[in-house]
C-alpha positions in Angstrom: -5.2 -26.1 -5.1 -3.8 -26.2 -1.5 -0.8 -25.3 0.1 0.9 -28.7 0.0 1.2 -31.7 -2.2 2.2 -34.9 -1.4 4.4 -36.5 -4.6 5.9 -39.8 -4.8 9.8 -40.3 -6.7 9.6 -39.7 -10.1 11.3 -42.6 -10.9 8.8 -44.9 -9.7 6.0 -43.3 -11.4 8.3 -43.3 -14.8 8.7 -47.2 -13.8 4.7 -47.7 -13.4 4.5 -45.9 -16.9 7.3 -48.4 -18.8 5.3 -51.3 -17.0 2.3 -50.5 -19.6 -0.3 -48.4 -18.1 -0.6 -46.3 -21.1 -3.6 -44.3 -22.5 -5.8 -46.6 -25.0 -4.3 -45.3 -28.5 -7.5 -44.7 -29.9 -11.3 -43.4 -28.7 -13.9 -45.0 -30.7 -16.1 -42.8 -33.0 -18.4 -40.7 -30.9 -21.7 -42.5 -29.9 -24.9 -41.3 -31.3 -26.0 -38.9 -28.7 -27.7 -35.6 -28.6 -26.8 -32.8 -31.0 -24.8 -30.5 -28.5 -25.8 -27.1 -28.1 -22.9 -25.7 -26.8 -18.9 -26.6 -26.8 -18.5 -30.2 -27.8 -15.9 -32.6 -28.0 -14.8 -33.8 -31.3 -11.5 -36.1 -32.0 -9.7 -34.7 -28.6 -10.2 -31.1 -29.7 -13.2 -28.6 -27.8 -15.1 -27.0 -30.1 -17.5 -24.2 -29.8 -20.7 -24.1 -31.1 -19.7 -22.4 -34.1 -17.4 -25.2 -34.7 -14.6 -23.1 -33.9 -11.4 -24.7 -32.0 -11.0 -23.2 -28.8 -8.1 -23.2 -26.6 -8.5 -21.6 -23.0 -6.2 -19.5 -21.6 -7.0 -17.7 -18.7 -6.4 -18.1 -14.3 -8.5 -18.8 -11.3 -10.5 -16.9 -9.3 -11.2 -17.8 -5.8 -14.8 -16.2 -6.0 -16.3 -18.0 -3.0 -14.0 -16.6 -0.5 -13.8 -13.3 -1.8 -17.3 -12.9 -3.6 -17.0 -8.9 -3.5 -14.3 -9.1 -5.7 -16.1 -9.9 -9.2 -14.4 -6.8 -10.8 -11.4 -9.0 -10.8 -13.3 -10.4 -14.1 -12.6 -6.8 -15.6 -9.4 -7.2 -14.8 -8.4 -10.5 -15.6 -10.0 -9.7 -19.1 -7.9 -6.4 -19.8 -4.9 -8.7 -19.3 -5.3 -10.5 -22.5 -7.2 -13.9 -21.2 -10.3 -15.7 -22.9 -11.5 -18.1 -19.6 -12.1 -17.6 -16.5 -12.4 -20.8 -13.4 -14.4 -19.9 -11.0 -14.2 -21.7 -7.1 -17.7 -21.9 -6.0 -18.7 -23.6 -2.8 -21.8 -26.4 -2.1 -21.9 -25.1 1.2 -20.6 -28.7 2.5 -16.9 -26.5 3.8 -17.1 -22.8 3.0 -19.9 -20.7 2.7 -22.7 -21.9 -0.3 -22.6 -20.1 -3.6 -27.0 -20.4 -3.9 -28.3 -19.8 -7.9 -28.6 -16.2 -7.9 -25.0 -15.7 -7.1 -24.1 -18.8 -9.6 -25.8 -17.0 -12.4 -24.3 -13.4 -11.7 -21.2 -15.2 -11.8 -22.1 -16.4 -15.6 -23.5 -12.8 -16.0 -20.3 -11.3 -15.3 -17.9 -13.9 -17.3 -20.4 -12.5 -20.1 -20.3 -9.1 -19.6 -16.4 -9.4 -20.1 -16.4 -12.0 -22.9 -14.8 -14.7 -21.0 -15.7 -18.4 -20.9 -16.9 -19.5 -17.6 -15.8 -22.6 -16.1 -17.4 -22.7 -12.6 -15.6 -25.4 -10.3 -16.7 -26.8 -6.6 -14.0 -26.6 -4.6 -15.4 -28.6 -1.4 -14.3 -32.2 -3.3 -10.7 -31.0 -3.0 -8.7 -33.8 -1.6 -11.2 -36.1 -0.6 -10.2 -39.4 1.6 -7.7 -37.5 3.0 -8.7 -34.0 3.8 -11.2 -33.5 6.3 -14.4 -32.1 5.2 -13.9 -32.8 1.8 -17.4 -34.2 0.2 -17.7 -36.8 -2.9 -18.1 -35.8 -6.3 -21.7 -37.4 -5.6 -22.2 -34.4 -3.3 -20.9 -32.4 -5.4 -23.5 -33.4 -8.7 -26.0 -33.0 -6.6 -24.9 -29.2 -6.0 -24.7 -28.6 -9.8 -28.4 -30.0 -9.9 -29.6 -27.7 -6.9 -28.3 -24.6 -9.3 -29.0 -26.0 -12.7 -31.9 -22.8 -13.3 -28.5 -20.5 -13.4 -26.6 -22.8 -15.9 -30.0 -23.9 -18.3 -29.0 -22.3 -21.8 -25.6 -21.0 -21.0 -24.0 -24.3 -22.6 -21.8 -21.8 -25.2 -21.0 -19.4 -22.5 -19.7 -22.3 -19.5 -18.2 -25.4 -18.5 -18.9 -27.1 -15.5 -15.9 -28.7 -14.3 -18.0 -31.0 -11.5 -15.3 -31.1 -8.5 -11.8 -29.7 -7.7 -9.0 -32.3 -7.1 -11.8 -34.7 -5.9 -9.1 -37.2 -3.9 -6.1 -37.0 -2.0 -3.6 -39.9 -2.0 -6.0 -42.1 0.3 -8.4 -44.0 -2.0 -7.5 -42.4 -5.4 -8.6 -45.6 -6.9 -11.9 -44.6 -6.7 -11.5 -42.1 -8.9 -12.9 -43.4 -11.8 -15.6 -44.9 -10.6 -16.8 -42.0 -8.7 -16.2 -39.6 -12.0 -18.1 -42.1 -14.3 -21.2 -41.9 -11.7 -20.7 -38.3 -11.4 -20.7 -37.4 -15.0 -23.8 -39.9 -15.9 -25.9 -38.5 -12.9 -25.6 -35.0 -14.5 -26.6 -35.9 -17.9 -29.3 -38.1 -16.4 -30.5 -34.6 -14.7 -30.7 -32.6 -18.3 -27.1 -31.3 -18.0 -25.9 -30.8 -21.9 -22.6 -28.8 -20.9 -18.9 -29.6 -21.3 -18.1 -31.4 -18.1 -14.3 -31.2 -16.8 -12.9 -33.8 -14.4 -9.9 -33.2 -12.8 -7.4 -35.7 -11.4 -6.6 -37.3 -8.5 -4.0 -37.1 -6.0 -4.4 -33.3 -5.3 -5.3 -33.2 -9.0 -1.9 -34.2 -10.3 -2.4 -37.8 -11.1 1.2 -39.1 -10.0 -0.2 -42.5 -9.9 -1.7 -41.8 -13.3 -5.1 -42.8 -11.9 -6.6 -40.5 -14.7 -4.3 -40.7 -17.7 -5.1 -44.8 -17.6 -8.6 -44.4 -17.1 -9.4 -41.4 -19.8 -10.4 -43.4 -22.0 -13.3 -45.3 -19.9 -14.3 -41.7 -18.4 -15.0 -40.3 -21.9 -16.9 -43.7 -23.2 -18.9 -43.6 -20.3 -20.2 -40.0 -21.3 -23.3 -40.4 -23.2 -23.1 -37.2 -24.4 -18.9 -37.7 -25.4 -18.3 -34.4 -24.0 -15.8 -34.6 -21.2 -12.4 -32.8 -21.2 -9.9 -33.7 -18.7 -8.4 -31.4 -16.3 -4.4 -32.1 -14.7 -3.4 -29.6 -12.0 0.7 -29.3 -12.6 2.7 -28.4 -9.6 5.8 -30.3 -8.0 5.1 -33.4 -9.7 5.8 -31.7 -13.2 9.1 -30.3 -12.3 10.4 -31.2 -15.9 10.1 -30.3 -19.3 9.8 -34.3 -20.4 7.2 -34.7 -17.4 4.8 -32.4 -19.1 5.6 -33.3 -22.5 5.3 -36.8 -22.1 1.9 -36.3 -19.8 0.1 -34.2 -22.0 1.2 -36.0 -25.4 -0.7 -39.2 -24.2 -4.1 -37.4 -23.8 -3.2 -35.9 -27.4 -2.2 -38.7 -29.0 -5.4 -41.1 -27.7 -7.5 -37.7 -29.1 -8.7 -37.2 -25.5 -9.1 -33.6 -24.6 -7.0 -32.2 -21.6 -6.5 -29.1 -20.2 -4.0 -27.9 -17.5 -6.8 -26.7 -15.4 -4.2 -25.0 -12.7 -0.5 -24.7 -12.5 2.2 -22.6 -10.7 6.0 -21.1 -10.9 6.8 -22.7 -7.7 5.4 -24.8 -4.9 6.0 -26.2 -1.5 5.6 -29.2 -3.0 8.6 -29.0 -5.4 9.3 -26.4 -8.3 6.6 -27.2 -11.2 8.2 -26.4 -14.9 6.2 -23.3 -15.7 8.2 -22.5 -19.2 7.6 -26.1 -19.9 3.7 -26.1 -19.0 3.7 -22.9 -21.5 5.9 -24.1 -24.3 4.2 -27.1 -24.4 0.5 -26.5 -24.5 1.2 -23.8 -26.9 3.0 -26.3 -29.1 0.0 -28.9 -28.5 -3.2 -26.2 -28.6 -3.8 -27.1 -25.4 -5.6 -25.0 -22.5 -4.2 -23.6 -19.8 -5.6 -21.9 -16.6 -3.1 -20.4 -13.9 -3.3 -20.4 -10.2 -4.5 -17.7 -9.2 -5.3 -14.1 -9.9 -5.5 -13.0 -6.2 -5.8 -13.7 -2.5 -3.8 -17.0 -2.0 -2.9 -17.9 1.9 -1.7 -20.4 3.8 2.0 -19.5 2.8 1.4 -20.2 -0.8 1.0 -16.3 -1.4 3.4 -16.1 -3.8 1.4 -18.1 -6.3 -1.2 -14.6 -6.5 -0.6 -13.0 -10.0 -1.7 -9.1 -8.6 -1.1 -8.1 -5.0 -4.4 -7.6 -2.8 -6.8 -7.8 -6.1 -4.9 -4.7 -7.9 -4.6 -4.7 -11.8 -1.3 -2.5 -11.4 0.8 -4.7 -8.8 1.3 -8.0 -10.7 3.3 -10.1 -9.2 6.6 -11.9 -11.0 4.2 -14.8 -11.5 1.7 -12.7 -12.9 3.7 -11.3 -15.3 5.4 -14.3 -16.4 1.5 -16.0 -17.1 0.7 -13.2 -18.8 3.4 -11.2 -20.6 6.3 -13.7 -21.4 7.1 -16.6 -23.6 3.8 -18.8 -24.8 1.8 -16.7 -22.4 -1.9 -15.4 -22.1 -1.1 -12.1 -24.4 0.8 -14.0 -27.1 -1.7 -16.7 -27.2 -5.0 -16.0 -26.1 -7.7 -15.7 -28.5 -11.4 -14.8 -27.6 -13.9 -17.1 -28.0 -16.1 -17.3 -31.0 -19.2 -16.7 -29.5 -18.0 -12.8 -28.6 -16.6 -12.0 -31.8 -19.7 -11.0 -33.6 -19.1 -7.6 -35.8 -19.6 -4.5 -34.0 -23.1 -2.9 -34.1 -25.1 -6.7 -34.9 -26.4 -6.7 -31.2 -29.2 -4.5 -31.7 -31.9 -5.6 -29.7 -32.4 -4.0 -26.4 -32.8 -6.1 -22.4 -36.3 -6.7 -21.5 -37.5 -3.8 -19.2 -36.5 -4.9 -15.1 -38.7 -5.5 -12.6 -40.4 -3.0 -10.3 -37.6 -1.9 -7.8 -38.7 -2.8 -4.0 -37.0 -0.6 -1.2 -35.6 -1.8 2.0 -33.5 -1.2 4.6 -34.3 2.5 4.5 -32.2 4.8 6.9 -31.4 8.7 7.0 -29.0 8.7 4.2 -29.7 5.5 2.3 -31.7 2.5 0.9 -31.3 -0.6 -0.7 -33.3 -1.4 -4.0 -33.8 -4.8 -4.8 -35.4 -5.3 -8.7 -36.4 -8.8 -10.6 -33.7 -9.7 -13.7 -33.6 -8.3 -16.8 -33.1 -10.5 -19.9 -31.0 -10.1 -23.4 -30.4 -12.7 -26.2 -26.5 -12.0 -25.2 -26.4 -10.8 -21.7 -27.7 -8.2 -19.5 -23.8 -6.6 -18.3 -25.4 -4.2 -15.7 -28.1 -1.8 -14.4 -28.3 1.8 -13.7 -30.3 3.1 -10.7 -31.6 6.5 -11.1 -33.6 9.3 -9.4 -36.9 10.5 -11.0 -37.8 14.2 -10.5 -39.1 16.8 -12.2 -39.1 14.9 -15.7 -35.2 14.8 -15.3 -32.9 11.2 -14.3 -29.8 11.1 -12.4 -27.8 8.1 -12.3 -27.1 7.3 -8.5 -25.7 4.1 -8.4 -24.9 1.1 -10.7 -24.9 -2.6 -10.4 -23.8 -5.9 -11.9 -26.2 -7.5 -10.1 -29.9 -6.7 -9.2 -29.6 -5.3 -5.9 -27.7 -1.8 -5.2 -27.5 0.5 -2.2 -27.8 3.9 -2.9 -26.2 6.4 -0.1 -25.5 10.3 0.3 -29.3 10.8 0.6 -31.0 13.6 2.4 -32.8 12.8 5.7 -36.6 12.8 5.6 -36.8 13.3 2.2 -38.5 11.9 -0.7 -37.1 10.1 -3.3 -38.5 8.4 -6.4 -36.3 5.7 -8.3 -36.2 3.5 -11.4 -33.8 0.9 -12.8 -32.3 0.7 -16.3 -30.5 -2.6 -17.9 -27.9 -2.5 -20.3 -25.7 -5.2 -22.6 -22.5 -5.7 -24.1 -23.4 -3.6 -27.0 -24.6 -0.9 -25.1 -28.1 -1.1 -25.5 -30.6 0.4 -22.9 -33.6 -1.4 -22.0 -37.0 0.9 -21.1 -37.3 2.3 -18.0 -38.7 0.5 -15.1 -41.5 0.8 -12.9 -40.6 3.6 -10.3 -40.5 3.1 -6.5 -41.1 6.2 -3.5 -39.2 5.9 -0.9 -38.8 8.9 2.0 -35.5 8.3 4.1 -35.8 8.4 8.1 -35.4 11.2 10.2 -31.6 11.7 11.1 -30.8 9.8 14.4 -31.0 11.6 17.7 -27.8 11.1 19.8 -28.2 8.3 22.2 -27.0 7.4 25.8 -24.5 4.5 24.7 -21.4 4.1 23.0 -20.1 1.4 21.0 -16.3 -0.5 20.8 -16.0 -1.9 17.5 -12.7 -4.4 16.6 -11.9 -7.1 14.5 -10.3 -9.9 16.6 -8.9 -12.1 14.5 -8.7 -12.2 10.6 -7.8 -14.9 7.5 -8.2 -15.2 4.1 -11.8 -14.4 3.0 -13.3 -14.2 6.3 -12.3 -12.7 9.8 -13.7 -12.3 13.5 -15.4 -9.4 15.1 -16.5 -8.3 18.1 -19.1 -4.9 19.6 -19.0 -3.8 23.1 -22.1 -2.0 23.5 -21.8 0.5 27.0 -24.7 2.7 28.2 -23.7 6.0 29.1 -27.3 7.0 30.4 -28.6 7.2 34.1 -31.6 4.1 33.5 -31.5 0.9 32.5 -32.0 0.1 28.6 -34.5 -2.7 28.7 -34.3 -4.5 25.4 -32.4 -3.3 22.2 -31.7 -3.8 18.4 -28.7 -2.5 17.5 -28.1 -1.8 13.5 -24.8 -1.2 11.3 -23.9 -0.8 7.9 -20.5 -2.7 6.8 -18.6 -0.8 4.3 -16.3 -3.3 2.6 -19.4 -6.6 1.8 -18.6 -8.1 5.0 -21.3 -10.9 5.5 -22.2 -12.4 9.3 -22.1 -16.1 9.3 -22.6 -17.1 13.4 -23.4 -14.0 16.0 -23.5 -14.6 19.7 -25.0 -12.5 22.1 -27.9 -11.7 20.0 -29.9 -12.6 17.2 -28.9 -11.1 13.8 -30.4 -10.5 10.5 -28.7 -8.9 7.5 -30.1 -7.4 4.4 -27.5 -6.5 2.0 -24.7 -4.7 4.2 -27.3 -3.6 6.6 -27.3 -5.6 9.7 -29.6 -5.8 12.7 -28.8 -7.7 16.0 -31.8 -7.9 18.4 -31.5 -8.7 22.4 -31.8 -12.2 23.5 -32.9 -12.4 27.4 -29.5 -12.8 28.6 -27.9 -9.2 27.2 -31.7 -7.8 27.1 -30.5 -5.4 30.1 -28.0 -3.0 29.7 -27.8 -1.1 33.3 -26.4 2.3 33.7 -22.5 2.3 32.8 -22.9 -1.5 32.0 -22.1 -3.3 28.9 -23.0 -6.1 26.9 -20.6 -8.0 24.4 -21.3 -9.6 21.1 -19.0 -11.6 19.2 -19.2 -13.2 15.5 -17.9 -14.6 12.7 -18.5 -13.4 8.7 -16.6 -13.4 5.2 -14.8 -10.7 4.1 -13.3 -9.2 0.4 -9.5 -8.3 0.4 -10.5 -5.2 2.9 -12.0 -5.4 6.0 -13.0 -2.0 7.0 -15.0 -1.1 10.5 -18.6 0.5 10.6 -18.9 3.8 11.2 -22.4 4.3 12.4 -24.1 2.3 15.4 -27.5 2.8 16.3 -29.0 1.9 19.5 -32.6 1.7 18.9 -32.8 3.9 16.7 -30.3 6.6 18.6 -26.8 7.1 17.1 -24.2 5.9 19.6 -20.5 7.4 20.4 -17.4 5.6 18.7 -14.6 4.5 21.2 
């Protein structure tokens, strides 16, 4: 998705349609290929393993710009829907999602019982948007992450690139798709694969819905669905019917993999997009749950990521006619009888400590695993033969704060699953916090400078208040809110977890008496972007001003 959408007349696309570029009537049997071992594709319809017919319904998630924001999955869950997409990055335009995030994504969609279908979103508009990358580039991402995706073929689809051209060089397309799809199987890929359209991903040319049938064959592994992204162009009722009827009718599977109540671009047919895919058993994924920009913020179904302000959009996705509640229905694969998950995650790996401080620490701990899923961990303290929980995680790092300063504290991790099993305990770790800072001769100006969806800019004025000279420095903060440092200036930053530490380079190395130095940076940021409240000054707590 982006803000706007360039469409041509309707009536020359209906004229390019009566000229004969329809949809091949018929696929040919499926070729022999390998037995799949996750959703298939069989005559148009997706399957799940089981054999089961399933029909997504469910919304986007713009993870990679707001990656703190994963209990949205909890959320988007509770409101009634069975799929999840997912915008990831390669790294090519926004900030890379690497494997260990990719698979706590897929942990997560688990732990909440919703299929996962994980998108790149750097392909969008290729040809004409600069930046964008090739669905070559983006194949070769999918390969770099494959450990996180090896086995989870009943859990995920990989839909390979978002709207991977603009309206330069759409013909491409398939080309470009059939080499994408081929270089993934060729690299041990057994998933669903879903291609989305061109022209923004709403095919007004029909680039896709006269080529389907050529995509699919060239599949080995006839397991492609077909994704169309339905905004102005499908501003009628007969638009959407007739669209989606010619995927149906060749048995080639489609998907409205994003659509909208309204758009800069014209006003898509939302009732229609509903009625319609209901009437077909046809998927549907909305745009989006939260965190839209670029004056397109109307399309966010809950204001600033928060379950209890849905938007008029939101509730007409999920609560009216043909939507998510009255349709959705969760996957096979999570509908096992209560109490048949018996078996317990393996025991987690040793926790290792770092970024220890007067009042904290971070605990970093190797996965656990679990024939269904490992949902989360539990980090508690070890004393006396007794356990108190201090912290839990859906991932395998936690910080745990409100510690005592130069104290001792011993602590072990726990791993649980959907069923509520407990793994064994873990090995423990010791860890003594520092001695509370001393008061230092400096004080610190903290402010954000500029801000935009998922990431802002910041800059620290750091002034010493002392009578000497401070000769060198490292200055350290702890963000509150998951704010990540992507470029610093003025200094040379590391950051482990929220903890971060900027060391002097030669020309801010000298601070003299009531002198400053300034450092400025850019970073990502969730829905929140709150300020630090502690600066240290080699190793001295500074004054706020």
């Amino acid at each position: 998705m982006r803000s706007t959408r360039r469409t041509v007349p309707w009536a020359a696309a209906l004229l390019a349609a009566l000229a004969g570029l329809l949809l091949t009537p018929s696929v040919p049997g499926t070729p022999a290929h390998a037995a799949p071992t996750g959703f298939r594709v069989q005559d148009g319809r997706l399957l799940e393993a089981s054999g089961n017919d399933f029909v997504m319904r469910g919304v986007n998630h713009a993870h990679t710009w707001y990656a703190d924001r994963l209990d949205s999955l909890d959320h988007i869950k509770a409101k009634g829907a069975n799929t999840v997409r997912v915008v990831l990055s390669s790294g090519d335009r926004w900030t890379r999602n690497d494997t260990a995030d990719v698979a706590n994504v897929v942990t997560q969609c688990k732990r909440n019982r919703l299929i996962c279908v994980l998108e790149v979103h750097d392909t969008t508009g290729y040809g004409e948007q600069s930046g964008a990358v090739t669905l070559s580039r983006a194949a070769d991402y999918w390969i770099e992450v494959r450990d996180a995706l090896v086995g989870q073929e009943d859990h995920v689809v990989v839909n390979i690139g978002n709207e991977p051209h603009g309206n330069t060089g759409y013909s491409r397309w398939t080309d470009d798709t059939k080499a994408a799809i081929q270089k993934l199987r060729a690299a041990g890929f057994d998933h669903t694969l879903m291609v989305d359209a061109p022209n923004w991903g709403q095919d007004w040319a029909f680039t896709m819905r006269d080529n389907a049938a050529s995509v699919f064959a060239a599949d080995p592994d006839a397991n492609t669905v077909f994704s169309i992204h339905m905004y102005g162009v499908f501003d009628t009722a007969a638009e959407v019917s007739d669209y989606l009827n010619r995927f149906v009718t060749a048995k080639l599977p489609v998907v409205v993999g994003e659509f909208g109540h309204d758009h800069s671009d014209g006003n898509p047919d939302e009732d229609a997009v509903l009625s319609v895919t209901r009437q077909l058993g046809i998927g549907y994924l909305g745009w989006s749950w939260s965190g839209n920009g670029g004056g397109v913020e109307y399309l966010d179904m809950v204001e600033n990521f928060d379950p209890e302000r849905t938007t008029s959009w939101g509730k007409r996705l999920f609560d009216g006619p043909d939507g998510i509640a009255a349709t959705s229905e969760e996957a096979a694969v999570y509908r096992s009888g209560p109490g048949e998950d018996t078996t317990a995650p393996t025991v987690p790996g040793a926790p290792a400590a770092s970024a220890v401080t007067s009042s904290s620490v971070t605990l970093t701990w190797g996965a656990a695993g679990d024939a269904v899923g490992v949902t989360g961990y539990d980090v508690v303290r070890v004393a006396g033969g007794q356990e108190t929980v201090l912290a839990s995680a859906s991932g395998t790092t936690a910080t745990v704060s409100g510690l005592a300063a130069d104290t001792s504290y011993t602590f072990a991790v726990y791993a649980r699953d959907a069923a509520g099993n407990r793994s064994a305990r873990s090995a423990t770790v010791t860890v003594t916090t520092a001695s509370g800072a001393a008061a230092g001769s400096c004080a610190v100006a903290y402010r954000v400078a500029g801000e935009w969806p998922g990431g802002f800019q910041g800059e620290v004025v750091v002034r010493n208040t002392g009578s000497t000279a401070v000769d060198g420095w490292t200055l350290r903060w702890t963000f509150p809110a998951s704010q990540r440092i992507t470029s610093l200036w003025g200094g040379t930053v590391t950051q482990s977890g929220a903890e971060v530490s900027v060391a002097a380079v030669p020309y801010t190395a000298t601070i003299p008496p009531s002198g400053s130095v300034a450092l400025g940076f850019t970073g990502t940021r969730p829905g929140t972007n709150s300020s630090p409240a502690v600066f240290l000054l080699n190793g001295a707590e500074c004054s706020a001003t």
